[in-house]
N, C-alpha and C positions, 0 to 999 in steps of 0.2 A: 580716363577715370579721374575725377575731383580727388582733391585730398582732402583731411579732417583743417580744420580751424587751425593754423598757428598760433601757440598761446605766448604771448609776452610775458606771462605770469610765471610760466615755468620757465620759459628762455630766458630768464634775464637777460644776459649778457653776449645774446646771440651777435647780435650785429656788430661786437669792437672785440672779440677774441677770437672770434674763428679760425686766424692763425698764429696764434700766439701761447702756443701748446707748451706748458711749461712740466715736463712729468715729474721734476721734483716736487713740483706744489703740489701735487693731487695725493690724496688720502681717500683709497678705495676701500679700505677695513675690506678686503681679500674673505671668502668663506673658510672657514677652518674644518674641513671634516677629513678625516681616514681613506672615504671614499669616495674617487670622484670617475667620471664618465668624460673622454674629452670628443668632442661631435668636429669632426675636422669638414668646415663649411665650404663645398663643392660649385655653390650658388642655386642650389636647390630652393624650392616655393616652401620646402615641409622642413628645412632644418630646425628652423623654431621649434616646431612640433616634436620632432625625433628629442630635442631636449627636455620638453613637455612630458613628454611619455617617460622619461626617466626617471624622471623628478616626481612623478604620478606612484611611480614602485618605491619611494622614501630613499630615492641615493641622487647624489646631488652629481648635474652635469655643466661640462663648461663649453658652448660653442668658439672654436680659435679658427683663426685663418689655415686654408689648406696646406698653406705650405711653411708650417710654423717650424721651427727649428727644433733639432734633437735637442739641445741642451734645458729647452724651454720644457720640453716634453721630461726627460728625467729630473728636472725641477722640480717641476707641479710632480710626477710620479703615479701615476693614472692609474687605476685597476682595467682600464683596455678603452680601447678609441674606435669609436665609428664614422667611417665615411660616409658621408651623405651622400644624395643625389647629385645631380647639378645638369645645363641645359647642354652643354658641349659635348662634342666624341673624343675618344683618346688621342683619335687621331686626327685632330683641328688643331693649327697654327696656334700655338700657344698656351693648347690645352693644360687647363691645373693638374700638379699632379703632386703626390708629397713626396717628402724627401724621403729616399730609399731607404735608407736604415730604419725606417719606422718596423721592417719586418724581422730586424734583429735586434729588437730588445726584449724581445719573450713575452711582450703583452698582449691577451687576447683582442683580433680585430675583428670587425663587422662593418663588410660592405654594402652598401644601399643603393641598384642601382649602377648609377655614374660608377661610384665607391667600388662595387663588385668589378665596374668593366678594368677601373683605375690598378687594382689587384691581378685582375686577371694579366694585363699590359705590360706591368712592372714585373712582374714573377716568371716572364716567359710564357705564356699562353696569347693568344690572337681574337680580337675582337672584330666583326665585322657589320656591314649595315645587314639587318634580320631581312628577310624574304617576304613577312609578314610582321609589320610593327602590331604592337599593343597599346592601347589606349584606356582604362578605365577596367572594369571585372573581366577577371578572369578566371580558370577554374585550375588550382594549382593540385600536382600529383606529387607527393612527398614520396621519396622512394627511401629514406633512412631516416626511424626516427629517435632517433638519438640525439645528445645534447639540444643543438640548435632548436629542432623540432623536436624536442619530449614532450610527453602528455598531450600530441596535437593528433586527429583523426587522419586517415591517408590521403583526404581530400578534402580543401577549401575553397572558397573563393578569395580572390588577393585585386590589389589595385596594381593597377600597370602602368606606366606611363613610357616609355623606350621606343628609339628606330633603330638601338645597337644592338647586338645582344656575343655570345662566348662562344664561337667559332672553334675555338682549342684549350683547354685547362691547362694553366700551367702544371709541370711537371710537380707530384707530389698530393694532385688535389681528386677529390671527387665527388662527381655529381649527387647532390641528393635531395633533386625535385626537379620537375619539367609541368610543362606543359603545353597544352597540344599546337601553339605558335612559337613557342621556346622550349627547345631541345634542353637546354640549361639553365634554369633559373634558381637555383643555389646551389652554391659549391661550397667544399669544405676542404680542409689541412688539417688534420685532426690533432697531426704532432705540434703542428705550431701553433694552435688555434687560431688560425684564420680562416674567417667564413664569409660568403657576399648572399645577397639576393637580389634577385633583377625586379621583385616588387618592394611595396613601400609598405614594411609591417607598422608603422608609424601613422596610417592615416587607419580611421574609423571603417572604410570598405574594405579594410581586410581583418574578416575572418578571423581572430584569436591571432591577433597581431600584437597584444599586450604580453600574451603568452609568449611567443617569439624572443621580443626583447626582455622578460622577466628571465627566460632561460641563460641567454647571453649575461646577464649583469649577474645573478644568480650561482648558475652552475659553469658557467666560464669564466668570469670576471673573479666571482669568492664575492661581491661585494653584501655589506648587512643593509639591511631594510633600517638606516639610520638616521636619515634627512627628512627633519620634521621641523616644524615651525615656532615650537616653544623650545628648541634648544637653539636654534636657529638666533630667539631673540636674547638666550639668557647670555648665548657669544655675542653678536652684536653687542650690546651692553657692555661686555668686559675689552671688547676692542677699543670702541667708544670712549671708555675709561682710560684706557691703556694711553690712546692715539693724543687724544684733548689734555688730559691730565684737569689741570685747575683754572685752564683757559678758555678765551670765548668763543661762542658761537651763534654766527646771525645765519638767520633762514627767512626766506621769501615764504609765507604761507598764504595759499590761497584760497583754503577750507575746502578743495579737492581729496580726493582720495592719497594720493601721492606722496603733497606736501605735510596732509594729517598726519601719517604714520609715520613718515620722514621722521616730523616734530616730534611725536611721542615715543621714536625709540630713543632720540638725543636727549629731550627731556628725562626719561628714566634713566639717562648714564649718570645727567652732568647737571640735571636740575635748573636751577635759577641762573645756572651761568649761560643755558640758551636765551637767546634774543629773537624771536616771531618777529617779521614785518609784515603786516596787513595792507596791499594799497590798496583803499578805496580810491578808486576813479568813475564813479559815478556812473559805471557801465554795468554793475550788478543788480542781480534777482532783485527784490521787494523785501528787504527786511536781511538781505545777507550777509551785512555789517555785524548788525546784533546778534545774529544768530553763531557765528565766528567768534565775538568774542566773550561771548555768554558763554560757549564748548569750552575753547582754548586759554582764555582767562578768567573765569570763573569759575566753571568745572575742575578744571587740571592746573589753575593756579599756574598755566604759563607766565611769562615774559613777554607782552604779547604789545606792539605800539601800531596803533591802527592812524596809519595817513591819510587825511582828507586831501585828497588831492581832485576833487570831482573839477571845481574851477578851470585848472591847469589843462585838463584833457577835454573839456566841451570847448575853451577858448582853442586850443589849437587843431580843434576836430570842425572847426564853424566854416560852413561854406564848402566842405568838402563832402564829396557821394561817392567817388570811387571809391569802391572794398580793399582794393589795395593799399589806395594811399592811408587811406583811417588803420588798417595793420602795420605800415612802419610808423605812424603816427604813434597810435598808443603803445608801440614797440619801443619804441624812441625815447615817450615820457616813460614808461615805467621803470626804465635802467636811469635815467635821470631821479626819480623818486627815490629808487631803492635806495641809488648809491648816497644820496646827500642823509637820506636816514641813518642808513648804515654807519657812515661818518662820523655821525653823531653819539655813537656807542665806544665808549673807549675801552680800549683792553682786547678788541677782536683780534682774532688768529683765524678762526676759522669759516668758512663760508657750508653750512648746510642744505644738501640738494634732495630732490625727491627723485633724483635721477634709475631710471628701472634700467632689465638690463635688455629688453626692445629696444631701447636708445640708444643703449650702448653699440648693439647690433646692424640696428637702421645705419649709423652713421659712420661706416666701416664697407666700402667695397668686397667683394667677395672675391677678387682676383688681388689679392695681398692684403685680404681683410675678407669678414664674415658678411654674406648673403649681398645681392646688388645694394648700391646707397638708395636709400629710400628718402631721407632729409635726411639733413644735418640738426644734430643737436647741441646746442651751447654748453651742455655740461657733462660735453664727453670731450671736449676740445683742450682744455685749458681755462685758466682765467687772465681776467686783463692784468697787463702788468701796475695797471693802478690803484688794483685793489688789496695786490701784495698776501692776499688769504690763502688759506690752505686747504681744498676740499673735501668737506666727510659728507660721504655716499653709502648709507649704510643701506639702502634698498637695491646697491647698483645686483647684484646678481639674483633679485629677483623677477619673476615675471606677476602682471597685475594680481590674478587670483590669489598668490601666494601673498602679496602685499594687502590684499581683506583679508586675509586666515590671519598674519600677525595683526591687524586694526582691531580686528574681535578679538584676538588674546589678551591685546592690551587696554580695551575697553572700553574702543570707539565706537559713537553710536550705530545704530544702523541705519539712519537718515544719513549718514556722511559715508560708513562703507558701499551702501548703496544705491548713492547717489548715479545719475543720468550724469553724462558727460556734458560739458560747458564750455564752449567756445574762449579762449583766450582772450582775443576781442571784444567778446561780453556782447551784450545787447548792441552794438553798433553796428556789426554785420546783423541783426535783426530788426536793426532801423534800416530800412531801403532807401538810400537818398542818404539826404544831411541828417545827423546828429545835434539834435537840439533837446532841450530840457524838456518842455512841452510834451515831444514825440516820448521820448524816454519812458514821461510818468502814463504816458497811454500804453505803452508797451508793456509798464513793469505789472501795471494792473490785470491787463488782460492774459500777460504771461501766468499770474499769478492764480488767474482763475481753471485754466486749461490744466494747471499741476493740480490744484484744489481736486476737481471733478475725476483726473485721470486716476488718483489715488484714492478717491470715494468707490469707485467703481471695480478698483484693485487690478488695476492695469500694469501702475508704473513699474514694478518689479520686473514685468515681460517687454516690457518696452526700452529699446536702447536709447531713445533721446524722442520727448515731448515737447511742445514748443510753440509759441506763438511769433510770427513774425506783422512787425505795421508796411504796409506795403506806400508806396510813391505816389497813391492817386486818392481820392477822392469820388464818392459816388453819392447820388441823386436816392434819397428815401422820404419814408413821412412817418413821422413821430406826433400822437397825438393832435393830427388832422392836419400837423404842418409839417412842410416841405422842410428835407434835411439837406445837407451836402455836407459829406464828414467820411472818416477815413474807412479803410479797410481793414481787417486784420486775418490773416492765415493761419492756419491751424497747422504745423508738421508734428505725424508722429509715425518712425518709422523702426524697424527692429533689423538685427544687424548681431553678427560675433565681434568684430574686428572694426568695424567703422568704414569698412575698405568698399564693400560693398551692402545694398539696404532695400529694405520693400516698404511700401505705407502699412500702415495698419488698420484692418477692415474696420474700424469701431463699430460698434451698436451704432445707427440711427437716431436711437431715444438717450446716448451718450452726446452724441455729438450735437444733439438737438438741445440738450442742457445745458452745456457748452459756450451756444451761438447765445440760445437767450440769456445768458447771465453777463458774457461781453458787452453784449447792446444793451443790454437794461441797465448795467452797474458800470461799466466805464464810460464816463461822458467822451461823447467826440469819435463813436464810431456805430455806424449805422450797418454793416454788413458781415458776416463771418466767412469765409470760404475755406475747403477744406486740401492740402495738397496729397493728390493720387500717384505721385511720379514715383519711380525707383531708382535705385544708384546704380550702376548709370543705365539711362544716360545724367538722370539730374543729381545734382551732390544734394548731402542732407542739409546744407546750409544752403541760404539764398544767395548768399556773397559769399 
């Protein structure tokens, strides 16, 4: 499976700090609530998710490594912790398992799965390979419904995913639901409240599986329906305040979703004392300079220093076609860019990221960190020791949605909260080949016409990423009774959750037919449109 675009824009500093992890320098402004939920990561596909659903009922959750320390644990001081899923058995060489005492500190637990077998394992009960595994629906029979399952009917459908299942309950526990291939599929300790399920109430195929975990957080946890987004920001704010005091702050913005809000929760702390870097590298939209600093300096009277640096990145992009090489190229120039800007600002302390907490997550193992490493990301590592800044991450413990719920609070348009996602690399993995000025302004044009039409038509909103790509060849037409030879241009437009995986999008005919003609009529130097049909995977939504 392809991955998404690597972005230099948000990585800054990927490539010279990856091990130079300095934790006194980082400033995570930490969430401040009463009540939190802690998701102890198994290496399950749905741990994200089981966080998601928490956070969905207004109580705020933290996913940690499975095997995180007690001391860590009465620290933070949870209102009750759930075991995720994950792909291994109890009984595999090496199996995660957490630290024992988690069962004697009186706080309500919830097993998922893995979690349920990991409980059953540790407590004295035996797990063994099932007789008949489960895979996808199933039809669960609740035989007690109390706490766990209150207000649930005697029978649902649930998702299943297991080849283990609960051979013997530990001493103390009892059954209270099966189903007709699992003799045991949730147990209970009433005295201690701990509870497991061998399905995933976390995923959308199970049945009043919100209900589930509302009762756990609810009526087992004590937790309040408190975690919302406008107090969310008025803390952010006072941290922000607190952390910075009357000192600077430089942020990379890219006029992404990310870096936007980043920008305007720091700006609301600390005002004029943030400092915006804009790099223009001459790899952007049609008009995305101005459009950035018409929002950001104009609107909201940021701090905003837009670098021209287009020259810099087509000279060192000249002659080259591999997609790879053009990504550490413009990965390369843009921490060169940053940094000599940055420089130039005197009085900086601190370095401002749009760091989410996906990233945080991605870039953390699940066998002595949360869920497998997906990438690495530059600004969960550290910073280089030459920039000597201190990191404010005021987005770091959210996830995206949550990060447009505060853009709209605080006044961002919705051309930028709901913006299409945008390659890092910019328009150069959308030039096929070499990177030249020419190709560029045939690209930005015709890119610009494909968004035109897709939002006349009222698409873009349903559409995860639109797109024009200039393809490496040239083709034979006739334009006004004479013979042409002139470029190609691709239409992608395909819809997608996550980016991970993607389909085309059927468009109208008499869409895509308005489309072709206004490419060939209004941008000179291209005589053909075609449209791409492929899905992820096998094809990624980028060309390069």
């Amino acid at each position: 499976m392809g991955r998404r675009a690597k972005n230099p824009r948000k990585k800054i500093f990927r490539k010279i700090f990856r091990k130079k992890h300095r934790p006194e320098s980082n400033v995570n402004l930490p969430v401040r609530t009463k009540d939190v939920i802690l998701v102890l990561d198994f290496g399950s596909q749905y741990t994200q998710l089981i966080a998601r659903r928490i956070r969905e009922n207004k109580v705020f959750s933290r996913i940690v490594p499975y095997n995180i320390s007690m001391q860590e644990i009465i620290d933070i001081n949870p209102k009750g912790l759930i075991l995720s899923g994950g792909p291994m058995s109890v009984y595999d060489k090496g199996a995660p398992l957490p630290h024992k005492d988690i069962f004697k500190i009186n706080k309500p637990i919830l097993g998922i799965c893995y979690g349920m077998q990991a409980i059953t394992h540790m407590m004295g009960g035996s797990v063994e390979k099932s007789k008949a595994r489960e895979f996808g629906r199933a039809e669960l029979f609740i035989d007690s419904n109390k706490d766990l399952f209150f207000n649930l009917p005697t029978n649902l459908t649930c998702w299943m995913s297991h080849g283990d299942g609960i051979k013997k309950m530990p001493n103390g526990f009892i059954k209270i639901a099966h189903t007709l291939n699992a003799p045991v599929a949730a147990i209970a300790n009433r005295h201690k409240k701990i509870f497991g399920v061998q399905f995933h109430p976390e995923v959308v195929h199970t049945q009043r599986g919100s209900q589930i975990l509302l009762n756990f957080l609810f009526q087992l946890c004590g937790c309040l329906p408190r975690w919302t987004m406008d107090k969310f920001v008025n803390s952010g704010i006072k941290q922000i305040k607190e952390t910075v005091g009357n000192k600077k702050v430089v942020l990379g913005l890219s006029g992404g979703v990310d870096s936007s809000v980043a920008a305007m929760l720091i700006h609301k702390a600390i005002g004029k004392n943030l400092h915006c870097i804009f790099v223009d590298n001459g790899l952007l939209r049609k008009n995305e300079v101005v459009n950035v600093q018409k929002t950001f300096k104009g609107h909201f009277n940021m701090n905003l220093h837009t670098i021209d640096a287009q020259s810099k990145f087509l000279q060192r992009l000249k002659g080259i076609s591999d997609p790879e090489q053009k990504r550490k190229i413009i990965g390369d120039e843009f921490v060169k860019v940053f940094q000599d800007a940055a420089r130039k600002i005197k009085g900086v302390d601190f370095l401002g990221q749009g760091t989410l907490y996906p990233d945080v997550i991605e870039s953390i193992s699940a066998h002595g960190g949360p869920s497998a490493v997906i990438k690495t990301h530059h600004n969960v590592g550290g910073l280089p020791k030459t920039m000597k800044l201190k990191l404010v991450e005021p987005l770091r413990d959210l996830f995206k949605d949550e990060v447009r719920t505060i853009g709209k609070y605080l006044g961002l348009a919705e051309n930028i909260l709901k913006r299409q996602p945008f390659p890092g690399p910019g328009l150069a993995i959308r030039v096929i080949g070499e990177v030249t000025q020419e190709r560029l302004e045939i690209l930005k044009e015709a890119d610009e016409r494909v968004l035109e039409e897709i939002k006349k038509a009222g698409f873009y909103n349903d559409i995860w990423q639109s797109f024009a790509v200039l393809l490496p060849i040239k083709t034979v037409g006739v334009m006004g009774d004479q013979r042409t030879y002139e470029n190609v241009i691709a239409i992608r437009c395909v819809t997608s959750v996550d980016g991970m995986t993607a389909d085309w999008v059927n468009l109208p005919h008499e869409l895509l037919g308005k489309i072709s003609n206004r490419i060939i009529n209004e941008v000179p130097g291209v005589n053909r449109v075609v449209y791409d049909v492929s899905s992820k995977p096998p094809a990624t939504i980028e060309w390069e």
